[in-house]
N, C-alpha and C positions, 0 to 999 in steps of 0.2 A: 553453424546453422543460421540460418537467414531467418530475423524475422521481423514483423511487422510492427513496425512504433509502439512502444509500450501506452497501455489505455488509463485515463486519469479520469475519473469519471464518477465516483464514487463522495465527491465532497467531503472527504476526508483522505486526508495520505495514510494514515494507519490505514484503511479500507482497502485506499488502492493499492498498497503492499498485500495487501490478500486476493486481488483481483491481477496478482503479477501473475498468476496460473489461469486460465479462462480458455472458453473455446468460441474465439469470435469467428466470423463465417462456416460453424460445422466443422472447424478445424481446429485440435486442443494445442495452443501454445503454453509453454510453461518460459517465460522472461529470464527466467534466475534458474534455468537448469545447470550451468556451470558457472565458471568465474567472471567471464568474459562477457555473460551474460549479465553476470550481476552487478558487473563495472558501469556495463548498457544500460542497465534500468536506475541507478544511483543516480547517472548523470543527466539520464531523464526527468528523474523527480528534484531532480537540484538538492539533493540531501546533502552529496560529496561533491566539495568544490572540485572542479576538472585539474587544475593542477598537482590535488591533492591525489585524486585518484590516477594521473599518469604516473606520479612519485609511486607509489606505493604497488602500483601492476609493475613499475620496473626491477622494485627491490624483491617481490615477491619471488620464494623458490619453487621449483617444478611442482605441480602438483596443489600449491597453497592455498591459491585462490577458488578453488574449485572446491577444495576442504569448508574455504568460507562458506560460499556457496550450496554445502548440503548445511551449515549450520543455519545459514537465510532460508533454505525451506524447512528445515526442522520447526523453525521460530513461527512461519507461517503455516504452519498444518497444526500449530498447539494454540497459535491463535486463534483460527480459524475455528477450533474447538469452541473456543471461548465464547466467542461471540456470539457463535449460532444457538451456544445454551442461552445465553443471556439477552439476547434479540427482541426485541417485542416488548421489554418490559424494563421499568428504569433499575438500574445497577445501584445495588446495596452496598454497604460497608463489608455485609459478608462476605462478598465474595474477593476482599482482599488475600484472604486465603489461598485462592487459587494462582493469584500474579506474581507467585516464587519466581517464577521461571524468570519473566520480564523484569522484576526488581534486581536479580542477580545479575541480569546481565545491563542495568542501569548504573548499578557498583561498580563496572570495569570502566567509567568514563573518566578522562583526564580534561574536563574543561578547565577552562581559566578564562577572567577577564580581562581585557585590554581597554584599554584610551586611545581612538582613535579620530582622526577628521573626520567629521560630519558629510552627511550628504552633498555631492557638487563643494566641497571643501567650508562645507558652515562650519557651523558652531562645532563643539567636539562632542564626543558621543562613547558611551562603554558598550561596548562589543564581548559577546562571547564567543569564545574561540575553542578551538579542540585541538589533542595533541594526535595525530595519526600516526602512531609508533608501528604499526605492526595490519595488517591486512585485516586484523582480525576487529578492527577498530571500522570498518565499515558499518557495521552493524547498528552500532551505537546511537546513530538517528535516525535507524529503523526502528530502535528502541524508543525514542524518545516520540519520535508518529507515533507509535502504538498506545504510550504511555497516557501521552495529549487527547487523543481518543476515546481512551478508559476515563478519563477524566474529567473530557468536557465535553463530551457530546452523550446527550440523550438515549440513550437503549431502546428506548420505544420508538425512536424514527430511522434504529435499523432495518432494513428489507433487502430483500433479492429479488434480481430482477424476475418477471413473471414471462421472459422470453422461455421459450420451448428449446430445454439441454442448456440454459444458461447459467452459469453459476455467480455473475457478478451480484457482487453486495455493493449497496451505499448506504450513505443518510439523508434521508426526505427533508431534506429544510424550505418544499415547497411550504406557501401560506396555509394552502388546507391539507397538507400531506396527503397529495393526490395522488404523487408520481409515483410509476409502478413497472417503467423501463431501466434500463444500464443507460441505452441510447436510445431516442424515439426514432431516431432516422435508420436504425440495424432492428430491433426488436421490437420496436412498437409498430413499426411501419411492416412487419414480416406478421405479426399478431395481425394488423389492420387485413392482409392479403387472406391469409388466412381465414377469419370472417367472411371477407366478400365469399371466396370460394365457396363456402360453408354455405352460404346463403343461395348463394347461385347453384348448388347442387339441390337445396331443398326448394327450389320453386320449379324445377325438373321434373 
């Protein structure tokens, strides 16, 4: 399936892993409907280093990556859940409760730290690093988007966008929490047309 650049737009990466399904021009893509798919949208988001993720499409057996792949929308349709209960208003300690799901799959990480040269080879610097044992190991900083999310961003400056059949979510970290498009130039600017029209029929 051919599709269109995956959309980053949401001011948080947790968010835009929930904005991998969206329906920009009238037309509903889902990013991560298979594996190949979801290879595409990792390397979009710069989650999986690209060597990391050619390794791991080549080891992968028939069928595997795709199994990933329903487990990345699984993870996104319980997120998604989440969020839209908890939106609008700042997130409690209660509702640790409910992020089983995310915790357990923050358990399955094999990070470790390294020593490595500094930027442009300065000073030296510790790095963390991950082990990508098995395809299933994609996930894991989709996990940790999501987790960063729950954690340090605001509930009450979640929204959706106010375009017509749009389902993108962000975080307003405008100064007066004004913004109220995914994109001004796709739905605010189709919202602006809209008006005119509206206006131009009622002076008719």
């Amino acid at each position: 399936m051919d599709r269109p650049p995956a959309m980053f737009i949401a001011d948080s990466l947790g968010l835009d892993f929930l904005n991998s399904v969206a329906t920009p021009d009238d037309t509903p893509v889902d990013w991560i409907n298979d594996g190949d798919g979801l290879i595409d949208w990792l390397a979009q988001a710069r989650l999986v280093p690209p060597d990391e993720l050619h390794a791991l499409k080549a080891r992968a057996t028939p069928g595997e990556l795709d199994k990933v792949a329903d487990e990345a929308r699984a993870l996104r349709e319980w997120f998604r859940k989440f969020v839209r209960k908890h939106a609008g208003r700042p997130l409690t300690a209660a509702s640790l409760k409910e992020l089983g799901p995310l915790n357990s799959l923050l358990e399955r990480d094999e990070a470790f730290s390294r020593i490595e040269s500094g930027h442009r080879g300065g000073a030296l610097s510790l790095r963390t690093k991950r082990r990508w044992r098995t395809p299933q190991a994609m996930l894991l900083p989709v996990g940790e988007a999501l987790a960063k999310f729950v954690c340090e961003e605001d509930f009450t400056d979640v929204k959706q966008c106010e375009g017509h059949n749009c389902t993108m979510l962000f975080v307003d970290h405008t100064r007066r929490r004004a913004r109220r498009w995914c994109i001004m130039a796709v739905c605010g600017n189709r919202a602006k047309q809209a008006a005119h029209r509206s206006r131009l029929k009622g002076q008719q």
